[in-house]
N, C-alpha and C positions, 0 to 999 in steps of 0.2 A: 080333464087336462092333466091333473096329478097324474093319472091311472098309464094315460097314453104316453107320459113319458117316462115313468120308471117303465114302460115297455119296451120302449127306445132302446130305451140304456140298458138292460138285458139283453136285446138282441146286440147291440153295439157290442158286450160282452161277451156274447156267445161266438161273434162270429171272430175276435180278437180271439178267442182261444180255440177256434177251431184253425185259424191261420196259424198261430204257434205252433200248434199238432202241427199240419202239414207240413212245415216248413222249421224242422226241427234243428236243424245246423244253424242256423243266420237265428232263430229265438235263442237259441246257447248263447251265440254272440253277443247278442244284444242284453241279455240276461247277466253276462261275463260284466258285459263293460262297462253296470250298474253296478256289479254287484262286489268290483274287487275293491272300491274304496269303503264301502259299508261293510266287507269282512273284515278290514286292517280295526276300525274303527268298535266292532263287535267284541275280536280277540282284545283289545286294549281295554274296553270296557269290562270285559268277564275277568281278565285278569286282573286287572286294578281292585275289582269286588273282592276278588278271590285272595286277594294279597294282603287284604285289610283285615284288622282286627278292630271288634268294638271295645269299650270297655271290660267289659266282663274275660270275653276270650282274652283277652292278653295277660288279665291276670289269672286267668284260667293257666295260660301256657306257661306262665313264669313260677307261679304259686302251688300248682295242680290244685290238690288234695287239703295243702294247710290254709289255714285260717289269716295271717298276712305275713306282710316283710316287715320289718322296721330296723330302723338305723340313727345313729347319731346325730344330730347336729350339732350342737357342742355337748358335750357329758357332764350331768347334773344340772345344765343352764333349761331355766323352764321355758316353755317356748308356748305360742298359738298359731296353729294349726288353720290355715285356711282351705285348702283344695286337699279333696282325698279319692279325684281320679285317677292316678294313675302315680308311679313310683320317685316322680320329681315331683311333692305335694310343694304350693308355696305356703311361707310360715313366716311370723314374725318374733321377735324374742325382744322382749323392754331391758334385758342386759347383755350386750353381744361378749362381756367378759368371759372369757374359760374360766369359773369354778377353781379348773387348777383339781379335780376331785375324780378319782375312776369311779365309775358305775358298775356295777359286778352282774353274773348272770343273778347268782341271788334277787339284789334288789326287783330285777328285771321279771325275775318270775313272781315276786312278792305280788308287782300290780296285775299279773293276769290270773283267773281261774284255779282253782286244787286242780292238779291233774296237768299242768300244761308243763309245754316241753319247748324248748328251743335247738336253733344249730347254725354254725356261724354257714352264712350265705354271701352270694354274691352276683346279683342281676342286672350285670355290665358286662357286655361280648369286651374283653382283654382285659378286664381290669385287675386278673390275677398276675402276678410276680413274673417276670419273664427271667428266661432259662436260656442258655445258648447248648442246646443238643446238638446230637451226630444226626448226620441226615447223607443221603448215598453223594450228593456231592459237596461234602465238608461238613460245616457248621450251622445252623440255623435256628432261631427264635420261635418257642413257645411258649403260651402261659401256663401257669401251675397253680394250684390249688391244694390246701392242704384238711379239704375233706374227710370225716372220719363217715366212707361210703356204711358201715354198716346202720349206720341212723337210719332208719325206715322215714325218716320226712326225706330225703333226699330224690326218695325212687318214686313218694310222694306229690315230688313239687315236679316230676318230671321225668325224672332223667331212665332213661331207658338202655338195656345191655343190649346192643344192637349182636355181640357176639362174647363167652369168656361169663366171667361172674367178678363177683367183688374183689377190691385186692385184698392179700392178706398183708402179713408183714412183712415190709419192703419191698411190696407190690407194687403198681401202678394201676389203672387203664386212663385210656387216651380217648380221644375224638376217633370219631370216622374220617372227619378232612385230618388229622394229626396223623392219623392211619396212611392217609393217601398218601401225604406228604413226605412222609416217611419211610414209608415203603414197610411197616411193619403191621405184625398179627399176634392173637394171641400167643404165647408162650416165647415169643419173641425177648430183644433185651432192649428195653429204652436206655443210651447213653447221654450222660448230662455230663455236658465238658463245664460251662462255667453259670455259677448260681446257685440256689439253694437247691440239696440235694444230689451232689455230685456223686456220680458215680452209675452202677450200670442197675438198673431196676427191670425185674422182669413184670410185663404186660399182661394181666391178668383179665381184660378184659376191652373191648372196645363200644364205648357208649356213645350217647346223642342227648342232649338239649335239644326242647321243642325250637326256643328260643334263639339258640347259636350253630345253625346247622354249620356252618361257615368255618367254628371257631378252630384254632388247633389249641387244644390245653389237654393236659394231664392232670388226674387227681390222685392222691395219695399221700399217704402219711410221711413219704422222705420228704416234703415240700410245706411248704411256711405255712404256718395254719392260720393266718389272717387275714379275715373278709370285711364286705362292706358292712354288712349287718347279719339279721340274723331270719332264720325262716320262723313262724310262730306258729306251733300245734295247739289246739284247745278244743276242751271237749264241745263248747260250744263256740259259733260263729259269735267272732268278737265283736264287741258293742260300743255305741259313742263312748259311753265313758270307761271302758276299759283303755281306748284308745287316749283319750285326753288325762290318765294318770299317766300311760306311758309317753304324753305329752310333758308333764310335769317333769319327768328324769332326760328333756334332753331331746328325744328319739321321735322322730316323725314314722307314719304310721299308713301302710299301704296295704286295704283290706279290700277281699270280695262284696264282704258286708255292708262296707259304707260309702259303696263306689257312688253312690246315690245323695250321697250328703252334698247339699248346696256350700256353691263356693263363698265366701264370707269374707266379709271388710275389703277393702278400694277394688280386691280382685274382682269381687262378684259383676263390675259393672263391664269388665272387661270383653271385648266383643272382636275376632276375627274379619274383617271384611274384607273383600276383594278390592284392591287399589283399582282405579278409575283408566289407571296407563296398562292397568294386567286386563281388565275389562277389553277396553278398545283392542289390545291384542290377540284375544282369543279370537272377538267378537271379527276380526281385517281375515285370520285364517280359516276359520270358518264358512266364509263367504268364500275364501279362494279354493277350497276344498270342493265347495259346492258345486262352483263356476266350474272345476275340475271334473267332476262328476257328468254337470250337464251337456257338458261340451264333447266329452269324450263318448256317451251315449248317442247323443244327436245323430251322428253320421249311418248309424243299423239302422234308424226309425224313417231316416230321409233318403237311403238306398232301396229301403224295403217300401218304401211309399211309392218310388219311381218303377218299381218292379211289380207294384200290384197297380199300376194305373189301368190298364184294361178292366182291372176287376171294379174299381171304380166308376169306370165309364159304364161296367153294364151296372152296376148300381143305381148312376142317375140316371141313365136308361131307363130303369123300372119305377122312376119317379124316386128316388134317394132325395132329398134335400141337401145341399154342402153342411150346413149344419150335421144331420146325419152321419155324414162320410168324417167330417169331424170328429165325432162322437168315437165312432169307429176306430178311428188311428187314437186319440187319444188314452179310449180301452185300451188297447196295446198297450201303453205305454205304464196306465197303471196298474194293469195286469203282469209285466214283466218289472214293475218297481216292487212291485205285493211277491213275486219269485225271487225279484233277487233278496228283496229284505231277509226272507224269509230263509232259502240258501246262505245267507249271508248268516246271520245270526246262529243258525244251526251250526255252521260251519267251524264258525268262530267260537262257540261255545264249546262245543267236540274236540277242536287244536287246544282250544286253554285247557280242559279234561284229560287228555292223552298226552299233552306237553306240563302237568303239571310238579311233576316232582324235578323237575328244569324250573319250572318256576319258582318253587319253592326253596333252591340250592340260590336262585339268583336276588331273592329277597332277603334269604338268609335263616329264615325261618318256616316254622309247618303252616298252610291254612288251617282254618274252619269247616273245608270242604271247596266244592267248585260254586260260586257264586256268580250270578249273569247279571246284575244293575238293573234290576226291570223297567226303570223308570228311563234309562236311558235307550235301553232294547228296544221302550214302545216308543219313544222318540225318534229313533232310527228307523222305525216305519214308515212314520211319516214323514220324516225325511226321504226316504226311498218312493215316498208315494208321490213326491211333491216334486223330485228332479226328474221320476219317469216321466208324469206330466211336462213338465218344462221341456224336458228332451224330446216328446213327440211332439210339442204346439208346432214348430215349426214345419214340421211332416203333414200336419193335419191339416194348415192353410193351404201348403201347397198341393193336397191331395184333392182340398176343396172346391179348386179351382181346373180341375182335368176339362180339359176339353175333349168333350163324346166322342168326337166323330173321325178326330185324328186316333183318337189311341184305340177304337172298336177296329180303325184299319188296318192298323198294326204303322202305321204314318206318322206318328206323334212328330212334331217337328220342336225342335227345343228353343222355347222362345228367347229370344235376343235380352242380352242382358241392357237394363234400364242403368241409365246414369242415375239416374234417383235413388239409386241402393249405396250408390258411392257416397254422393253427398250427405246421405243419410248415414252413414258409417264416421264420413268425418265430422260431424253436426255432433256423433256421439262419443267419440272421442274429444273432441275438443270439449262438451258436455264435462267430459269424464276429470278432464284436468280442469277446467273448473269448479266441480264438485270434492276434487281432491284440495284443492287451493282451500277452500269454503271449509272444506270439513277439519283442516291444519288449523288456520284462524277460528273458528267456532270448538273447535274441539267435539267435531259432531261425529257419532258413530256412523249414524245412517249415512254426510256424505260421503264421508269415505271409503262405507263399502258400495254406494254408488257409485264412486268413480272407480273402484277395482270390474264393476261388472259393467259398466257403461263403456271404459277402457278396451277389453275383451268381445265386448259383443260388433262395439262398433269397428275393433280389427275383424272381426268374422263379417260385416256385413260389407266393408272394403274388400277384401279376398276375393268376390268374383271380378271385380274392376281391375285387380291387379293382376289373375291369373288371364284378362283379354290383353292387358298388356304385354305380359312376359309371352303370349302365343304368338306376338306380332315379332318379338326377337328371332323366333324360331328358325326365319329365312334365313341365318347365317349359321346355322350350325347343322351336323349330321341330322340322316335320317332318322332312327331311332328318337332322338331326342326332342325331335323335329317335330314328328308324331305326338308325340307326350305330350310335348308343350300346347298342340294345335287344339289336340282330344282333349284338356282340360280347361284350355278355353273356350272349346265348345259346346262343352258336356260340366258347364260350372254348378248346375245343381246336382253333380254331387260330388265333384273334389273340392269342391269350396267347405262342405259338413265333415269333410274328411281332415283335410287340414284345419276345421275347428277342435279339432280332437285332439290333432296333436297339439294344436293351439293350447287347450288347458292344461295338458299334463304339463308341459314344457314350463307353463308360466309358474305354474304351484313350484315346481322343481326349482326354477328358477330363485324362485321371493325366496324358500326354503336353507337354499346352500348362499346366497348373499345374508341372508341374516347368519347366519352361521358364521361364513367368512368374516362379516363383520365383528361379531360375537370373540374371534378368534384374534383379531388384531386388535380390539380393543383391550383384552385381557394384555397379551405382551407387551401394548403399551404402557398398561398403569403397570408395569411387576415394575418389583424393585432391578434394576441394573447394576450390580457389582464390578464382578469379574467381566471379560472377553466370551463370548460365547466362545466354548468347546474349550476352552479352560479347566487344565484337570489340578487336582486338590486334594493334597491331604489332610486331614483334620486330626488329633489329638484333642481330646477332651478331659477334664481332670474330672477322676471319681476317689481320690486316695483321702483318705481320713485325718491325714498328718496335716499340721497345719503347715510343715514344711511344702507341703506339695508334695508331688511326684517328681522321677529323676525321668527329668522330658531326654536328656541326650539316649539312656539307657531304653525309653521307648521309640527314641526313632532309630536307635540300632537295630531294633528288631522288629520293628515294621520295615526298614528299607530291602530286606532279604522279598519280603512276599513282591515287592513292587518290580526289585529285579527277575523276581522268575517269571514275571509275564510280561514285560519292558524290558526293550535296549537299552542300555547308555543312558541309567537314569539322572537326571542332577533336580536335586530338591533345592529350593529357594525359599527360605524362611519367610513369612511376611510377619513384622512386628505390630500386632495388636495391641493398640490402649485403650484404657476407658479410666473412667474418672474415678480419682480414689475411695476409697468407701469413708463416709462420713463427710467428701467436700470439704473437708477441711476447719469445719466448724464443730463437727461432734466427734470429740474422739475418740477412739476404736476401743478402750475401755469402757465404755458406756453404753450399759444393758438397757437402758430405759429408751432412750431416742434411734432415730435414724432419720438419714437426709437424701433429700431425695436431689441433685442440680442436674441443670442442662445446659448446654453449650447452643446457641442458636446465632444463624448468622444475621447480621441485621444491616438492612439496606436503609442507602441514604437516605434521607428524607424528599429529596428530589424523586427516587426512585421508586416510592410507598407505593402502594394499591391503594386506589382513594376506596376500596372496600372496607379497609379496616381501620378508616375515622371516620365509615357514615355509620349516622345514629339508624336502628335498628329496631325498635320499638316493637312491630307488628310485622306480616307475611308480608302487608304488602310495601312497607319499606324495605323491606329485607330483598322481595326481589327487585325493588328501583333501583337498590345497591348493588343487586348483582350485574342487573341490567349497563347499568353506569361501570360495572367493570367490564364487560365485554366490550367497552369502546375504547377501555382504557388501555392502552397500552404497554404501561407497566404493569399490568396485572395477569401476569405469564405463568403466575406459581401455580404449582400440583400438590397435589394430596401428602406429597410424599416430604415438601418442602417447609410444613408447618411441624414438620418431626424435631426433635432436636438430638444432638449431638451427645451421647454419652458411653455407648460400649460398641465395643472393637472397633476401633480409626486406624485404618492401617497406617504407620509413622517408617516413612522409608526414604532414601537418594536413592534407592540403586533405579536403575532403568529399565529393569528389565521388569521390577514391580510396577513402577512406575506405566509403562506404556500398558501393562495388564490391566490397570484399574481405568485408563484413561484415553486407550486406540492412538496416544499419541507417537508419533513420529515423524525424524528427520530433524531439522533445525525448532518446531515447533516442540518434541521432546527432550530437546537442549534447554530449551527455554525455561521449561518444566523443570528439571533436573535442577540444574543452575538455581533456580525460586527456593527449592528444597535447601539447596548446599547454605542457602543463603537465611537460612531461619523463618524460610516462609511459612505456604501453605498455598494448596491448590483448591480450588473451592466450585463447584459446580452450579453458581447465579453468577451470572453474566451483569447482572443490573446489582449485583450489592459489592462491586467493585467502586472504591472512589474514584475520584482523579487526581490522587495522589498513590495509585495503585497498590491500594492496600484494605483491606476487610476488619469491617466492625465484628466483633464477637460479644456477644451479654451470657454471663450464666444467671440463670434465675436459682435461686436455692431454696427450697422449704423443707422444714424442719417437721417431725412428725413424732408425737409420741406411740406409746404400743396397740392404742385405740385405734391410731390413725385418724385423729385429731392433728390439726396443725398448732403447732407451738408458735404463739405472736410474740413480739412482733418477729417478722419474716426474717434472718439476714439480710442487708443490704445485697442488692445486684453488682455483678462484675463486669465490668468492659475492657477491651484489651482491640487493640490495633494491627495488625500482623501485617505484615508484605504479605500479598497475594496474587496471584495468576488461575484465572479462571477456565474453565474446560468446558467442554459441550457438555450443554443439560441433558440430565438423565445418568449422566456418570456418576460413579460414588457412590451408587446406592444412596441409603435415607441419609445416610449421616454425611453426605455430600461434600468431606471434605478428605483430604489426605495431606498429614502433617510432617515438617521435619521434627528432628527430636527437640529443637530450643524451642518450636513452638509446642508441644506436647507438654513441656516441664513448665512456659510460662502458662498452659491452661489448667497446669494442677493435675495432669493425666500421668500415668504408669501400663506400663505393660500388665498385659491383663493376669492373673493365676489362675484361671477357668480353661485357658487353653491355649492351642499351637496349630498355627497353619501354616502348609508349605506347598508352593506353587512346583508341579511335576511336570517337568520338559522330558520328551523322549525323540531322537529323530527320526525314530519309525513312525509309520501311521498307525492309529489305532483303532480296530474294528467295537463295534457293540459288542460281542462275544466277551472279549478281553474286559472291556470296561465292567461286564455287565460280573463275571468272573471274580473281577477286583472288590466291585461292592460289596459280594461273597464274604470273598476273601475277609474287608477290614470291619466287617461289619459284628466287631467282638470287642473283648478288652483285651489291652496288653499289659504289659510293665508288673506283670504278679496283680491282676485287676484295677491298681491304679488310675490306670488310664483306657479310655473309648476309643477306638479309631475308627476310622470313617476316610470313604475314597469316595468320590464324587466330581463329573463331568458336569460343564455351568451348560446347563441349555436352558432357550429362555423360549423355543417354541412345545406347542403343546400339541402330540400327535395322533390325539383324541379329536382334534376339529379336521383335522386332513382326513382320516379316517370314516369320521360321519360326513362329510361333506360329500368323502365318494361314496357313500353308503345312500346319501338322500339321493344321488345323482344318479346312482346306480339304477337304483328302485324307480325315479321317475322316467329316466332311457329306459328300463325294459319294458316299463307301460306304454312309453309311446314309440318303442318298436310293436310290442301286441296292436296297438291302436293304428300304428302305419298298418301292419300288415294286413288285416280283418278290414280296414276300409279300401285298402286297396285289393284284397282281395271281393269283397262287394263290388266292386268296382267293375273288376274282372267280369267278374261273372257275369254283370248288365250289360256288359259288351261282348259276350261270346257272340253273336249274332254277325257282332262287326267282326269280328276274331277270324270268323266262318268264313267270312264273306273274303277279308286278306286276303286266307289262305287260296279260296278261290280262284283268283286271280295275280297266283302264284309268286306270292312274296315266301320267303323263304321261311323253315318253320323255327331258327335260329335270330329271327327279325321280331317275330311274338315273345322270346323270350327278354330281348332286348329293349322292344317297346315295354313293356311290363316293370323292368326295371327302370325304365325311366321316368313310368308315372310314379313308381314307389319313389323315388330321388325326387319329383315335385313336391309331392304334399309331405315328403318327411323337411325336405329344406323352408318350403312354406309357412309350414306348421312350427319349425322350430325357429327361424327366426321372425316370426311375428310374435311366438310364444315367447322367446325370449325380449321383445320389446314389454311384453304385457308383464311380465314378472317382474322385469325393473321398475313399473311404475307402481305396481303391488308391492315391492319392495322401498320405494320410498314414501309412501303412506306409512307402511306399517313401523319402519326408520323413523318419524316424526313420533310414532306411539311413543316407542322407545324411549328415544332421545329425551319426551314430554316431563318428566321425572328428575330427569336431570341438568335440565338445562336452567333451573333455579338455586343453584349450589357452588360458593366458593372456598377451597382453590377451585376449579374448573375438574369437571371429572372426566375420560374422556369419552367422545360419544361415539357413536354408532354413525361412520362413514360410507363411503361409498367405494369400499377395496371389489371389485371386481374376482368372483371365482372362474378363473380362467380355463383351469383341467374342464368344470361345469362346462362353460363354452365349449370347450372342444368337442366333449362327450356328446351333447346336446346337436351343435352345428352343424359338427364333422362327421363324430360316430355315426351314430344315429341313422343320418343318409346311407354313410357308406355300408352296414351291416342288413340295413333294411332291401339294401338294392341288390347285396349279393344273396338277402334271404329268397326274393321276387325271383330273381337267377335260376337259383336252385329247385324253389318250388313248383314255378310255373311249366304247364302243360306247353310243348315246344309244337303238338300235331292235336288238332282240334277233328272232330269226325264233322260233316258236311252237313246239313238238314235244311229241309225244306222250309224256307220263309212263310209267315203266315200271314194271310193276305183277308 
């Protein structure tokens, strides 16, 4: 029994790959449309290997050669050392007091080995001194380093002369990317307009960090010679307790040697896991990826199944069993799943290998070589084994059920479609949204990736009911179309598998750019809301040393020249910043020992409270009955942003013109506003902490704090204060959600800030990116003799990184199911040349084949995308619930993941799609077919 069927199944095999040979175009295809989502998945796996470093290699890359890094944490304070994998060890210290004592190289080399050596270091991408250099358009920022390159630990720990030699004195050398950037070579002149080191330095070299391939910095002796720590040469690799005296002065300790030392005290118990809500969302794409995979296969195994039914018939002719002929098409299927893996893996591993010094520019750093994830590589086998399978079962039943005697005549008559496949379609749909309901309340993986593939399958088993419908449309419209519609209703086993293809890509495509989009309006909801979008700004920031300040009018004399030479008709509009005086008013400004911390917070009437924040709280699950009990509550409106309080930069203004910038207000409602201000008020962004004697509660809370940062008891007493107010739409204001006149700013104890100057930029030209982008350039330095920072900047609050990947996801999924339109409908083609033959025959014109052709492409692409695009929305609000699951026990309310609609998606999807797919069928298709004899 054993024997007779592993014979089976070698012949099933054999003759599966004797059909692939034959029939080498349509195995491509079918091979193809396995095997493009197991290549994307391949390349992501080899380069994620590839990109990672384990312990050793990274301090391998950081360290090279020496023996470890080590660095201060406070200087002389003793500290214990718990973690000593990697260069952020955690530690604990029983006196967080500074000593107040320096630690010398001396002492430093006292605790290690005779013979050892040190040199100041620094293993932070930017963490050296920045510099404002010449660069071919203006000004621009580098970091510097004030390395003495001839220390042999340096070339040691890494660093490589990509081009040039060391500097000498009053040398440089720079980065590769500082190179690019800069447009310089060796013997070149680095010019340093503002920072340490001013002046023109010649380039002596251009190096590389393993570690910062990215970075732009310069090293050399005109530049500050202060790093984070230090590198450590020793003739032998350093030992626990060498490291734990150098724990004793201070200095934590990052060695090759002890990367192995267990991590010690509360840390050790510390454990990474994957959250339960990141769980179920891998676990919702993964399945759609799959469903993706299997759908888009399907349509090669069930055209080619249609196209070998003769060969079938003489199969059970010769005594075949259906089971057999089963067998058969199945082998096919894990025969070209075992190809595509296999192409797929190679492929992918080959692109990460020949694309990797791009990958390496885009991580930032060198690998350890090309690394494939074996464990995930042999997973994707069977994964590839397991969807070719899936993708011929349905090939296989119906291959198993040929009737002999019609298709040996070449007669096959194509059986009449069963209502039973409909009901069964919607029996699994409706399934599908039950399992999705079920797996929402249970919080169950398996329903809900039930209900993503029950959702999809049961739309693919509805598709032939609805392609008899839309052929009964048919009598109203042209020929051409006419045709298409009739042909596809009557030939549904197999644009019904066609349209399952495009079915999957569309929906993945779909769930894909709505989580996105979503992703995308939720961020711009929570940001902070200041300014007006497309509000331009200039900023003045104080860097001057004097306690006088800086002379602000003498810097914005000489910032407004840069603003007029790329702007019309500029008028600058001061806005008055405050913030609370230093000290609150209780510690005063003489006094080195203390500081006071207050805040300004607005407080709602007691009618108006969140009953969230007087329910007792005990445990999780009180905590969510109180959140629960605020989502019904109606006063419980607040956000994240409105538990903030009140303390630096409020802007304090009448004029109107700030006024409407902070607030969108206008017309008699900006009166209103105005008027509040003239009037000693304040404008305040809670609707609900308005009395009804229209005016706002304010409290500062104040704590006191000595240098410990210990609080000094008891507390100061709290302040309350009453103000006239007029409230504005939530979300304005920013955090500090309020905008004051100056009698209310003086009664809250506030002053204009000394930290800086901001002024609102009217121009009444338009202004392009170009110019803005120019201006950033431009202010992005100090002025006023260094004094002062400037800074120009446009308010945008959309981010054009989700538009950008949205059409990137949208892209990628429309060219697969244009591939997928075209290869099934070209399949298609092809099992009707017969008929094709036959038209022409009977002399339809050879401009009517090309026209028919396009119009079955325009079926199954419109078919296929908008059932696909019903299946994606319901895959996307399963995997919506993941999401939201996390967040929906947290007060203020955070905001969640909605239902914004990606519309471009739509079109691309609905419209595109059709339309390119129909002019591709146009273009390609054969217009004069040659005649042959029917086989009888």
């Amino acid at each position: 029994m054993g024997t007779a069927m592993f014979a089976g199944r070698r012949l099933a095999f054999r003759i599966a790959r004797r059909e692939a040979w034959r029939y080498k175009g349509r195995s491509a295809l079918s091979i193809t449309l396995l095997g493009l989502p197991l290549l994307a998945v391949a390349i992501g796996a080899t380069a994620y290997d590839t990109s990672m470093l384990s312990r050793e290699e990274t301090a391998h890359q950081y360290l090279g050669e020496n023996e470890a890094y080590i660095e201060f944490a406070t200087p002389g304070a003793p500290l214990v050392q718990h973690s000593w994998y990697d260069q952020w060890p955690l530690y604990d210290m029983e006196d967080y007091d500074d000593p107040g004592r320096a630690v010398t190289d001396t002492e430093i080399l006292a605790s290690l080995p005779v013979g050892s050596w040190i040199a100041p270091y620094t293993p932070d991408a930017g963490a050296g001194d920045t510099v404002q250099v010449e660069t071919p358009d203006g000004l621009g920022p580098i970091h510097t380093y004030g390395y003495d390159l001839g220390d042999d630990l340096y070339e040691a720990a890494g660093l490589e002369y990509r081009e040039g030699s060391a500097p000498g004195r009053g040398e440089v050398v720079i980065s590769a990317a500082a190179a690019d950037y800069l447009e310089l070579g060796v013997g070149d002149e680095l010019v340093v307009a503002k920072g340490a080191g001013t002046g023109g330095h010649e380039v002596s070299g251009i190096v590389e960090l393993p570690w910062d391939l990215n970075g732009r910095f310069a090293i050399g002796s005109p530049f500050a010679g202060q790093a984070t720590g230090w590198l450590v040469d020793t003739p032998e690799p350093l030992t626990k307790e060498q490291a734990l005296a150098l724990n004793e002065l201070g200095m934590t300790v990052w060695a090759p040697s002890l990367l192995d030392e267990p991590t010690t005290g509360g840390y050790g118990t510390m454990t990474v896991a994957m959250d339960n809500a990141e769980l179920m969302i891998y676990g919702l794409i993964v399945v759609a990826v799959v469903m993706e995979v299997v759908l888009l296969a399907g349509p090669a195994f069930a055209i080619s199944a249609r196209r070998r039914t003769r060969e079938f018939a003489l199969m059970s002719a010769n005594g075949a069993t259906p089971g057999q002929i089963r067998s058969t098409v199945l082998a096919g299927g894990v025969l070209f799943g075992l190809l595509a893996a296999v192409a797929a893996i190679g492929l992918g591993i080959g692109l990460v290998a020949v694309g990797l010094p791009l990958l390496e520019q885009l991580v930032g750093h060198r690998s350890a070589g090309v690394r494939v994830l074996p464990v995930l590589q042999a997973a994707l086998v069977g994964v590839a084994l397991a969807t070719g399978l899936l993708s011929a079962l349905a090939a296989a039943i119906s291959a198993s059920r040929v009737n002999v005697v019609e298709a040996l005549t070449g007669r096959a008559g194509r059986r009449k479609g069963s209502k039973r496949w409909m009901f069964v379609g919607i029996a699994m749909v409706a399934a599908g949204v039950a399992a999705g309901i079920g797996g929402v309340a249970l919080w169950s993986l398996p329903l809900m990736a039930a209900a993503i593939i029950l959702a999809q399958l049961g739309m693919v088993a509805c598709t032939p009911a609805l392609l008899s419908f839309a052929a009964r449309l048919g009598r109203w419209l042209p020929l051409a179309p006419r045709m298409a519609l009739r042909e596809a209703g009557r030939n549904r086993g197999s644009a019904a598998p066609a349209i399952a293809a495009v079915l999957g890509v569309v929906a993945a495509g779909m769930a894909f750019s709505m989580i996105v989009t979503a992703d995308s309006v939720r961020n711009e909801q929570s940001r902070e809301r200041v300014l007006n979008q497309d509000a331009m700004t200039l900023s003045l920031y104080n860097q001057s040393s004097d306690e006088a300040g800086p002379d602000w009018d003498a810097a914005l004399a000489e910032a407004r020249p840069i603003l007029e030479s790329r702007l019309d008709d500029v008028e600058l509009t001061e806005v008055p910043l405050y913030s609370v005086e230093t000290g609150c008013g209780v510690v005063p400004p003489e006094d080195e020992e203390l500081w006071a911390d207050c805040i300004w917070n607005i407080v709602r009437p007691e009618e108006n409270r969140c009953s969230y924040w007087d329910a007792e709280k005990p445990d999780e699950d009180a905590l969510r009955a109180a959140v629960e009990a605020a989502r019904q509550d109606p006063r419980c409106d607040e956000t994240e942003t409105d538990t903030w309080g009140t303390q630096y930069d409020v802007p304090v203004s009448t004029d109107p013109e700030i006024v409407a910038a902070y607030t969108d207000l206008e017309g008699e409602e900006l009166e209103r506003a105005v008027a509040m201000l003239e009037a000693g008020g304040v404008l305040m962004a809670d609707p609900r902490a308005l009395t009804g004697d229209g005016t706002v509660m304010l409290r500062q809370d104040i704590n006191v704090y000595d240098l410990n940062g210990d609080a000094v008891e008891p507390a100061p007493e709290s302040v309350e204060l009453e103000l006239p107010a007029m409230a504005v739409e939530r979300g304005q204001l920013g955090a500090n959600r309020m905008l004051l006149s100056a009698e209310a700013a003086a009664a809250m104890g506030m002053a204009q800030t000394d930290w800086s100057r901001m002024y609102l930029v009217e121009t009444p030209s338009e202004v392009d990116p170009a110019v803005v982008e120019a201006l950033a350039a431009d202010f992005n330095q100090e002025i006023a003799g260094g004094d002062v920072w400037a800074n120009f900047q446009v308010v945008d609050y959309t981010d054009p990184f989700y538009f950008y990947f949205v059409i990137a996801v949208t892209g990628l999924c429309a060219l697969i199911a244009l591939g997928a339109t075209a290869v099934s409908t070209g399949l298609i083609i092809a099992e009707q040349r017969r008929d094709m033959t036959t038209l022409g025959a009977v002399g339809a014109a050879p401009g009517l084949r090309k026209r028919f052709a396009m119009w079955q492409t325009v079926v199954i692409a419109v078919f296929g995308a908008g059932l696909g695009t019903a299946a994606g929305v319901v895959a996307y609000g399963l995997i919506r619930e993941a999401l939201n699951r996390p967040l929906q026990w947290e007060y203020p309310f955070p905001v969640l993941y909605g239902w914004e609609l990606p519309w471009m998606s739509f079109g691309i999807m609905v419209l595109a799609v059709p339309v390119i797919a129909a002019a591709g069928a146009v273009v390609f298709t054969r217009a004069a077919l040659p005649s042959e004899r029917r086989i009888t």
